[in-house]
DSSP file (Angstrom, degrees, kcal/mol; ACC not computed):
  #  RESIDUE AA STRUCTURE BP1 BP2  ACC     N-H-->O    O-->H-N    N-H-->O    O-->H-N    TCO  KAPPA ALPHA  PHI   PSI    X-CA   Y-CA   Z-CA
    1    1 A X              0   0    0      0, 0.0     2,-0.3     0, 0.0    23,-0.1   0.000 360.0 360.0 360.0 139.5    4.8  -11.1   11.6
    2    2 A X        -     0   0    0     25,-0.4     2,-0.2    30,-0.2    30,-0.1  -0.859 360.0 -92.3-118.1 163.6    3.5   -9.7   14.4
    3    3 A X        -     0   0    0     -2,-0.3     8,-0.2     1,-0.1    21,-0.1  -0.450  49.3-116.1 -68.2 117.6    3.1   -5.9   15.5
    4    4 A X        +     0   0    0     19,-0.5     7,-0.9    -2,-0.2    -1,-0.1   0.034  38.7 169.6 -20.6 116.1    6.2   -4.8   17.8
    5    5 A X  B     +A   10   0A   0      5,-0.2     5,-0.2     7,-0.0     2,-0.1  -0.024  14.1 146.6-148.8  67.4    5.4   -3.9   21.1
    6    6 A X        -     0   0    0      3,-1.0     5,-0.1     1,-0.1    19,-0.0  -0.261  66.9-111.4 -83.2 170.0    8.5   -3.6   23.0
    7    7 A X  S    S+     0   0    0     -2,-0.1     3,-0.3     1,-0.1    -1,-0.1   0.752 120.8  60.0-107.3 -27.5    8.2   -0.9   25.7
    8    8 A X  S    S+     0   0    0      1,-0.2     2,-0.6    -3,-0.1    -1,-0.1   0.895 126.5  14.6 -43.1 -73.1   11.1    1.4   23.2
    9    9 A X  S    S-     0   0    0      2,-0.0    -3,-1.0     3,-0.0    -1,-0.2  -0.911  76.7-165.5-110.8 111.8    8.2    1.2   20.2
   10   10 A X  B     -A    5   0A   0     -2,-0.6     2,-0.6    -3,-0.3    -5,-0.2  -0.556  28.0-122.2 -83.9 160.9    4.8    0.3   21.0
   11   11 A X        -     0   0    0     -7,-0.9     2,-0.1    -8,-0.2    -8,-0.1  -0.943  29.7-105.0-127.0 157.2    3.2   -0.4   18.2
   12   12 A X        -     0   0    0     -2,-0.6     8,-1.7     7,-0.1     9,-0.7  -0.361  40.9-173.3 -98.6 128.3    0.1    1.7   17.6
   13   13 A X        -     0   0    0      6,-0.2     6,-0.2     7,-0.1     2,-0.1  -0.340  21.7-138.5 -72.8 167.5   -3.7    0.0   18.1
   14   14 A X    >   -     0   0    0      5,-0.2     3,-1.3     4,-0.2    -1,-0.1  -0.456  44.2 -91.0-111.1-157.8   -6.9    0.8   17.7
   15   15 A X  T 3  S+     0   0    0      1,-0.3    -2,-0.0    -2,-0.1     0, 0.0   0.951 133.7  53.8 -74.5 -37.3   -9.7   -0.1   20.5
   16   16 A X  T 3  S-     0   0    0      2,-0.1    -1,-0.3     1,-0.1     3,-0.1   0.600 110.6-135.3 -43.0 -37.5  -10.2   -3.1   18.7
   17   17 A X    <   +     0   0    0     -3,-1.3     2,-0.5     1,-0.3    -2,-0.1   0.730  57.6 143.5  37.3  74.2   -6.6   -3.6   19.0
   18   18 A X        -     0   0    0      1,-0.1    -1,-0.3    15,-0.0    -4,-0.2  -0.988  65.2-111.4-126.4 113.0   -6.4   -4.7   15.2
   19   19 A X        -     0   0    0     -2,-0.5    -6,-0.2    -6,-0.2    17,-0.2   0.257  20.1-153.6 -30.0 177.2   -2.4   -2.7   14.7
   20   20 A X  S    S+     0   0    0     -8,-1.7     2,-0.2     1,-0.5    -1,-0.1  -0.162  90.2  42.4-113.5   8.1   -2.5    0.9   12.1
   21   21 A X  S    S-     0   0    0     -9,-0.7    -1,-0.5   -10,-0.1     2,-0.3  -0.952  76.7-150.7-150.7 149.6    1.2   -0.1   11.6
   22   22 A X        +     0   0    0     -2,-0.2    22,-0.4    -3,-0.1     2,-0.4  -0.870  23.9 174.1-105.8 111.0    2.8   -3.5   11.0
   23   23 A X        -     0   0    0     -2,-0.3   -19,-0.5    20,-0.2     2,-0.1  -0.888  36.0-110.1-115.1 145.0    6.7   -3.6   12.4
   24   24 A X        +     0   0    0     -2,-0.4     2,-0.2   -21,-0.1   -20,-0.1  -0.405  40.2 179.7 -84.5 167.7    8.7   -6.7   12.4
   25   25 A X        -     0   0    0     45,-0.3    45,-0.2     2,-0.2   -23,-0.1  -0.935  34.9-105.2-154.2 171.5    9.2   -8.0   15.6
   26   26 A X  S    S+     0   0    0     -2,-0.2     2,-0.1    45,-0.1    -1,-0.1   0.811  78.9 105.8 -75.9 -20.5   11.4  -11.5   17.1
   27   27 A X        +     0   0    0      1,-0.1   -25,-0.4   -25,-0.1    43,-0.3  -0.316  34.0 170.2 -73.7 132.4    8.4  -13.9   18.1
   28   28 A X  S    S+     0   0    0     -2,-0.1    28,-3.3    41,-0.1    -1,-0.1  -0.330  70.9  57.5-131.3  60.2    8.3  -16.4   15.7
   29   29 A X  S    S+     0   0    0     26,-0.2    29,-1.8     2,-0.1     2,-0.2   0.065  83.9  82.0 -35.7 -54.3    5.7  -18.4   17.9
   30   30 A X  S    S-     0   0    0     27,-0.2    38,-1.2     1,-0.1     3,-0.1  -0.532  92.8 -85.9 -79.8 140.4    3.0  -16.2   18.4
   31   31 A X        -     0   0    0     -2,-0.2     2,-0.9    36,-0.2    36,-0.2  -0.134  55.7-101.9 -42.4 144.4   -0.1  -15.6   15.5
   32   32 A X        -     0   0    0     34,-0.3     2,-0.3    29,-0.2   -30,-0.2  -0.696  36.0-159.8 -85.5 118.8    0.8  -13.3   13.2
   33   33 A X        +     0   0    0     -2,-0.9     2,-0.4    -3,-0.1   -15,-0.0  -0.759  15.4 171.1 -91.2 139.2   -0.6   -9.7   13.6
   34   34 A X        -     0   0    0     -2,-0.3     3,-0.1   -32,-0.1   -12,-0.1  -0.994  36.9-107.8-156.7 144.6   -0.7   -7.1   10.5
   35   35 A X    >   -     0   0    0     -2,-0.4     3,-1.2     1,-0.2     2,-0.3  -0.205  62.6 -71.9 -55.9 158.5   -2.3   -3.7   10.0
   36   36 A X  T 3  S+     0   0    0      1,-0.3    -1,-0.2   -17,-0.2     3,-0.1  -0.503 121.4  16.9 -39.8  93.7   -5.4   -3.8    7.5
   37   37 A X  T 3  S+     0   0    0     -2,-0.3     2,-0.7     1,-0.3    -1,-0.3   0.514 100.0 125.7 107.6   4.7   -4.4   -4.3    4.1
   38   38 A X    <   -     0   0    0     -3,-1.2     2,-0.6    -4,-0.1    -1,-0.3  -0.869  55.4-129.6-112.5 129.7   -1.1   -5.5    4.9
   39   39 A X    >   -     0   0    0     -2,-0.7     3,-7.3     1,-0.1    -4,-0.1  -0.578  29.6-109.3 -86.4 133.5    0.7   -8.7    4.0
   40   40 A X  T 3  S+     0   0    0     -2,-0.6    -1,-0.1     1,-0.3    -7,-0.0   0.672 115.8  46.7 -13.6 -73.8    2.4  -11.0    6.5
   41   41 A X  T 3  S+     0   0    0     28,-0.1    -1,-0.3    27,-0.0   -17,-0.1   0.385  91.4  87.1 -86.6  48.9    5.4  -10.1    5.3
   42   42 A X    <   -     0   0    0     -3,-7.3     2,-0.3   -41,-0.1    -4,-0.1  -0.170  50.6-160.1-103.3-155.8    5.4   -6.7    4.9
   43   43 A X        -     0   0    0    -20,-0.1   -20,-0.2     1,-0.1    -4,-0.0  -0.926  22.0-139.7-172.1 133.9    6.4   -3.5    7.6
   44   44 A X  S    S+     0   0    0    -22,-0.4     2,-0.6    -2,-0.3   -21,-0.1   0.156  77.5  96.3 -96.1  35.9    5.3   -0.2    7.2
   45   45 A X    >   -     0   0    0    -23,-0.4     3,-1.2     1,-0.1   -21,-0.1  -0.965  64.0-151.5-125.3 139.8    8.8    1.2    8.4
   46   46 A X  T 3  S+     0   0    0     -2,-0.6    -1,-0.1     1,-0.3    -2,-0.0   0.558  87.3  52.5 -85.7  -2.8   10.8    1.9    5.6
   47   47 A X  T 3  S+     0   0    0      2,-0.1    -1,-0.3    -3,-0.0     2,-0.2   0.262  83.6 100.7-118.3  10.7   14.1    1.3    7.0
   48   48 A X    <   -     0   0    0     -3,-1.2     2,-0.2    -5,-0.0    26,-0.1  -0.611  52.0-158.2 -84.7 166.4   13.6   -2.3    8.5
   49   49 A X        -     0   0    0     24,-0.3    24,-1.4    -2,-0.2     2,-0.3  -0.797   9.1-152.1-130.5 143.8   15.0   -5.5    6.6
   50   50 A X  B     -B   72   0B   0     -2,-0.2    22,-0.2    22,-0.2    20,-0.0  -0.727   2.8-156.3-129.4-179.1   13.4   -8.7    7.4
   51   51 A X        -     0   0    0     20,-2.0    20,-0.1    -2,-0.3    19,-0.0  -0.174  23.3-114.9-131.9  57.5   15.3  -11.9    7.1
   52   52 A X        +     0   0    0     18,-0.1     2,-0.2     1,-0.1    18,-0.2   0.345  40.3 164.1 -21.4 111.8   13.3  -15.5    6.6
   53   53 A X        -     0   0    0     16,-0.8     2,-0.5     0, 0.0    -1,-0.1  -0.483  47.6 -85.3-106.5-179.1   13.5  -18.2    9.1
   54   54 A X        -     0   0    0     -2,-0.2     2,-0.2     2,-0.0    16,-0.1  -0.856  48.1-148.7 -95.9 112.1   11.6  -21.5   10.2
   55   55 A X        -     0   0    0     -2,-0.5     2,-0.5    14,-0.1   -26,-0.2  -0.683   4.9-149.7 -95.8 168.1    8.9  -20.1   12.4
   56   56 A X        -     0   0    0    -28,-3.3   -28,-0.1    -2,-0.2    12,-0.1  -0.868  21.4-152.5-138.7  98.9    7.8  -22.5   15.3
   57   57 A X        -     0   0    0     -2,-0.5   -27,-0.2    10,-0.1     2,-0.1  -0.338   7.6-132.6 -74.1 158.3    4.1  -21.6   15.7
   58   58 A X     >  -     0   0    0    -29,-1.8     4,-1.0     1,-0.1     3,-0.2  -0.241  35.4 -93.0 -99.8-167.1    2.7  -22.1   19.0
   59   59 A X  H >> S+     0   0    0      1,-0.2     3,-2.8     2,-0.2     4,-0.8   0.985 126.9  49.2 -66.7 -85.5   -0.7  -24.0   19.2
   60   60 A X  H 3> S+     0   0    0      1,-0.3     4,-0.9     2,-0.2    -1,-0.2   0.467 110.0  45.3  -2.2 -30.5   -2.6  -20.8   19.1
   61   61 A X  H 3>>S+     0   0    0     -2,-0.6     5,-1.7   -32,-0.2     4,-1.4   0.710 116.5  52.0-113.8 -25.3   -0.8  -19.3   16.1
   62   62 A X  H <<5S+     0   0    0     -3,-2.8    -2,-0.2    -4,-1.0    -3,-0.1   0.971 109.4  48.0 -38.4 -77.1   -1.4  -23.2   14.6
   63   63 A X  H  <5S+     0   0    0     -4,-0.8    -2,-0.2     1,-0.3    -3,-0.2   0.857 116.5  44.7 -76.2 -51.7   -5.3  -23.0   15.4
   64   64 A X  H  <5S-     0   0    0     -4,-0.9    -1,-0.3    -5,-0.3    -2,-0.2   0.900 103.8-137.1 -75.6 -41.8   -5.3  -19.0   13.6
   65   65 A X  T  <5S+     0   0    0     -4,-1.4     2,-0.3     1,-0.2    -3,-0.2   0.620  70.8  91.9  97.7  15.1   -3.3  -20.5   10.8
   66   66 A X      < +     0   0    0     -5,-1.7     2,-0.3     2,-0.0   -34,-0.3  -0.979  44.6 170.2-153.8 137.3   -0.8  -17.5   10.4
   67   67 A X        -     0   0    0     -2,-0.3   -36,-0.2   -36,-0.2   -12,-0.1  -0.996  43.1 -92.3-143.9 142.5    2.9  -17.1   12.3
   68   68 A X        +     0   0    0    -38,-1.2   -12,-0.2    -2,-0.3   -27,-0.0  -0.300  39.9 177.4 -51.8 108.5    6.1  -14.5   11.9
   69   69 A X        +     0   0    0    -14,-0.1   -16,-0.8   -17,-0.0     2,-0.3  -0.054  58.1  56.9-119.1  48.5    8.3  -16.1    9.5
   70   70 A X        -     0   0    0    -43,-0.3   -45,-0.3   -18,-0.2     2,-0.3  -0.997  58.9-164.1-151.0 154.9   10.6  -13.4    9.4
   71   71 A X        -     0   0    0     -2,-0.3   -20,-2.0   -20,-0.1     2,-0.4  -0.894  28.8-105.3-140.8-177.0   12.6  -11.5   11.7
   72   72 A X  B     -B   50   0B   0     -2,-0.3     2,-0.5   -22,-0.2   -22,-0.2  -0.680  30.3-136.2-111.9 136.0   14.4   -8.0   11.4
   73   73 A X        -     0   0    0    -24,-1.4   -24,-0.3    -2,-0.4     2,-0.0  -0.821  17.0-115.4-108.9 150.9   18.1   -7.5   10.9
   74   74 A X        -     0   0    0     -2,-0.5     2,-0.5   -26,-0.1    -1,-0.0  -0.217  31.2-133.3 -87.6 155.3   20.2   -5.4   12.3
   75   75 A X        -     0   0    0      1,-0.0     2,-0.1   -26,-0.0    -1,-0.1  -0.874  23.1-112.1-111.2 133.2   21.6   -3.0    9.7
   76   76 A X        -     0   0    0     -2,-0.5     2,-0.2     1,-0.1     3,-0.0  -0.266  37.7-103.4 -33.7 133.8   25.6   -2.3    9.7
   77   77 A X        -     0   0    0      1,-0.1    -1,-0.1    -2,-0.1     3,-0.0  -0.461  37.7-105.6 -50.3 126.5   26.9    1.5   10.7
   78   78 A X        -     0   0    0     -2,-0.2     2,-0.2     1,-0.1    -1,-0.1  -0.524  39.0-117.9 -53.0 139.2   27.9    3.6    8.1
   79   79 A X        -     0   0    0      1,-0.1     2,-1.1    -3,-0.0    -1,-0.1  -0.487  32.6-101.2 -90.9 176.0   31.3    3.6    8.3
   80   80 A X        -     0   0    0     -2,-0.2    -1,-0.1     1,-0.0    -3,-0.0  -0.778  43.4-165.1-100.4 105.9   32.7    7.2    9.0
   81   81 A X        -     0   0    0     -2,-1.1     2,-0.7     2,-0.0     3,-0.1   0.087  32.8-107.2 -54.4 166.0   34.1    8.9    5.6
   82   82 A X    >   -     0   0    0      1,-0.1     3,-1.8     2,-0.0     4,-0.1  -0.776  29.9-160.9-116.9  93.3   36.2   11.8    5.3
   83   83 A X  G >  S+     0   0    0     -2,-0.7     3,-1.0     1,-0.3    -1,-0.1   0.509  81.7  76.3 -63.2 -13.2   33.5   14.6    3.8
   84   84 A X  G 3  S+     0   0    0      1,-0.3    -1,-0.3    -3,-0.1    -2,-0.0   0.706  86.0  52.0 -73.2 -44.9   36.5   16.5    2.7
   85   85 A X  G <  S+     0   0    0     -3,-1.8     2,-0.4     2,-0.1    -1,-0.3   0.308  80.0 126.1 -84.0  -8.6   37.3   14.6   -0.1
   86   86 A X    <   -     0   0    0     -3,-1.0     2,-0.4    -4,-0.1    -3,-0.0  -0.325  42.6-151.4 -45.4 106.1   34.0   14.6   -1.8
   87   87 A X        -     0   0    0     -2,-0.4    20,-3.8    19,-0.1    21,-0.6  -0.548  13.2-169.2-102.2 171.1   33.6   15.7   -5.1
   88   88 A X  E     -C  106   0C   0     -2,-0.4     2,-0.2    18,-0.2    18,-0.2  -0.960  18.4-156.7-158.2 154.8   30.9   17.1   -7.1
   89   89 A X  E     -C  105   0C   0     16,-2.7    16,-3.4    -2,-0.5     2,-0.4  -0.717   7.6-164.6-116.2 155.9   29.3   18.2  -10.0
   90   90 A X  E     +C  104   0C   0     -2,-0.2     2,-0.3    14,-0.2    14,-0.2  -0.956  13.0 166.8-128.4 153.9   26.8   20.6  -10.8
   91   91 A X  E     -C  103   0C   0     12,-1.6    12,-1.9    -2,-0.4     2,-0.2  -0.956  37.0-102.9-147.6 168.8   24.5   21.0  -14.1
   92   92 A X  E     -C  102   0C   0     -2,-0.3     2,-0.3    10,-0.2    10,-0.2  -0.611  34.0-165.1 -95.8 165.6   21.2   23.0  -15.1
   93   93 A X  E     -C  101   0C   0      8,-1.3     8,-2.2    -2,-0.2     2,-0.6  -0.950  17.0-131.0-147.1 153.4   18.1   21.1  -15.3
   94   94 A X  E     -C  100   0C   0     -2,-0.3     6,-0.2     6,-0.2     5,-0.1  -0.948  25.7-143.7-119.3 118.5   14.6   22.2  -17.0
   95   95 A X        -     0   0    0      4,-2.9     3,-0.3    -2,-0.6     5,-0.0  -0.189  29.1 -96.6 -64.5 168.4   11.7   21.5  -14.6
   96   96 A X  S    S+     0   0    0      1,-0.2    -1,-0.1     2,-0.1    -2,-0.0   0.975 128.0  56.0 -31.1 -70.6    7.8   20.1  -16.1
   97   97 A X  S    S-     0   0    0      1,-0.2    -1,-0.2    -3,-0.0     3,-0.1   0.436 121.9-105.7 -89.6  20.8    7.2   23.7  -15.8
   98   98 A X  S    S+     0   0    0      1,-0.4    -1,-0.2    -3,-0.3    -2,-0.1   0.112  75.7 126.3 118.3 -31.6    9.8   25.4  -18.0
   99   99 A X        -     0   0    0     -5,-0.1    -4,-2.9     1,-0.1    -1,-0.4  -0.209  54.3-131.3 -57.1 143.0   11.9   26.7  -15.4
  100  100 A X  E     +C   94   0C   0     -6,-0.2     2,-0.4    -3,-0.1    -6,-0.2  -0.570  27.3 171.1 -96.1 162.3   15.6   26.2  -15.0
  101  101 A X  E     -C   93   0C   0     -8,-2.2    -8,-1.3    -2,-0.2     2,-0.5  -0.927  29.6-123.2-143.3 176.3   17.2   25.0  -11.8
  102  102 A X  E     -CD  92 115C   0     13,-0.6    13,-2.8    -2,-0.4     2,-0.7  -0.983  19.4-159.6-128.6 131.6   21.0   23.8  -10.9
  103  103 A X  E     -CD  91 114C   0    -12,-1.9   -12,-1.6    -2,-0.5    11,-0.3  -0.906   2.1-157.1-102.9 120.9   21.2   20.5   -9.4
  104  104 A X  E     -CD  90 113C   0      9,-3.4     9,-1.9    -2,-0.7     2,-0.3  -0.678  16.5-164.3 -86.0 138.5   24.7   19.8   -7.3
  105  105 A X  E     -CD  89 112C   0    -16,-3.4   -16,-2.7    -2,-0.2     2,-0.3  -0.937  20.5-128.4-147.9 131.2   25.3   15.8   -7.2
  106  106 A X  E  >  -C   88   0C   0      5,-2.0     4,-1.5    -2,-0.3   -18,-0.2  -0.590  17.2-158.4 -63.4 124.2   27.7   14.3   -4.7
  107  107 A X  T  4 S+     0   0    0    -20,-3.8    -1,-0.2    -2,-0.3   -19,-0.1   0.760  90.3  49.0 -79.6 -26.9   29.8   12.1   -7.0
  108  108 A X  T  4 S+     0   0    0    -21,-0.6    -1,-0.2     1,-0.1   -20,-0.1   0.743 129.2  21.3 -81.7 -18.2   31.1    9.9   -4.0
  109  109 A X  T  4 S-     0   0    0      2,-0.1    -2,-0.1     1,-0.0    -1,-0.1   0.756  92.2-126.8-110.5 -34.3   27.4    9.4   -2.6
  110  110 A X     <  +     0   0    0     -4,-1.5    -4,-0.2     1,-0.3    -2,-0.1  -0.639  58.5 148.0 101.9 -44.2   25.0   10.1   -5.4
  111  111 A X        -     0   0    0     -6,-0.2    -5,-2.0     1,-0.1    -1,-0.3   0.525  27.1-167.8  13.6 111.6   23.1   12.6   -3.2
  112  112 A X  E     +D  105   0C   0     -7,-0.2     2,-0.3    -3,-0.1    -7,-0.2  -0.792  14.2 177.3-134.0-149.6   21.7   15.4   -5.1
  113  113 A X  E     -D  104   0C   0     -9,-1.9    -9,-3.4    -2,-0.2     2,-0.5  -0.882  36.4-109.1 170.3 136.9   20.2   18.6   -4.6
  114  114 A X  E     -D  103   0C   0    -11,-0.3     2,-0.4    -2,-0.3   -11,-0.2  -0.666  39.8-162.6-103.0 120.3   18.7   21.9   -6.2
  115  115 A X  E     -D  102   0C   0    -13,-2.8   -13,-0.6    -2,-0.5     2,-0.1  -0.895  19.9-113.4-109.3 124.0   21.3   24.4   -5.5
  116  116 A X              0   0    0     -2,-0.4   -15,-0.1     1,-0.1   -13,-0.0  -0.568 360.0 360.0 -82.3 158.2   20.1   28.2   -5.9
  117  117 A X              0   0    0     -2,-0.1    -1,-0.1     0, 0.0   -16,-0.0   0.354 360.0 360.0-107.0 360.0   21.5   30.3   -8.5
């Protein structure tokens, strides 16, 4: 996979121009580039999805021995809900350190959340 550099998200070098982030990106041709300490597939953005494909390595990417075999998929909308209708529960909870707190949890999302008392 190689580092994203589309002109929307560049994706950040150093002078060296060896990446400090790996983002998936569409060439599946080109040698694969990945930040230091990163595996081919991986992406340091926590909200991409990669997909597997047949990469079709160029000579170059041949000759380096590593090509993007993955590309990123486009993620579905949340569909739009009616917030209205949510219900929810609240309970007490005992922190590490001894204290109580009240957590609210959206029953329709799982969402929760430390609610003051």
């Amino acid at each position: 996979m190689a580092a994203r550099t589309t002109a929307d998200k560049p994706a950040e070098t150093t002078e060296a121009e060896t990446p400090t982030e790996t983002r998936l990106d569409d060439n599946v041709t080109e040698p694969s580039t990945v930040a230091p300490g990163d595996a081919p597939a991986d992406t340091t953005d926590p909200t991409e999805i990669a997909s597997t494909v047949i990469p079709q390595p160029s000579q170059e990417a041949l000759k380096q021995g590593t090509v993007n075999g993955v590309l990123p998929v486009k993620q579905a909308e949340k569909p739009k809900r009616d917030t209205k209708k949510d219900r929810f529960e609240e309970y007490d909870a005992t922190k590490p350190d001894g204290t109580v707190v009240r957590i609210r949890r959206n029953i329709e999302t799982g969402e929760s959340s430390v609610v003051t008392k």
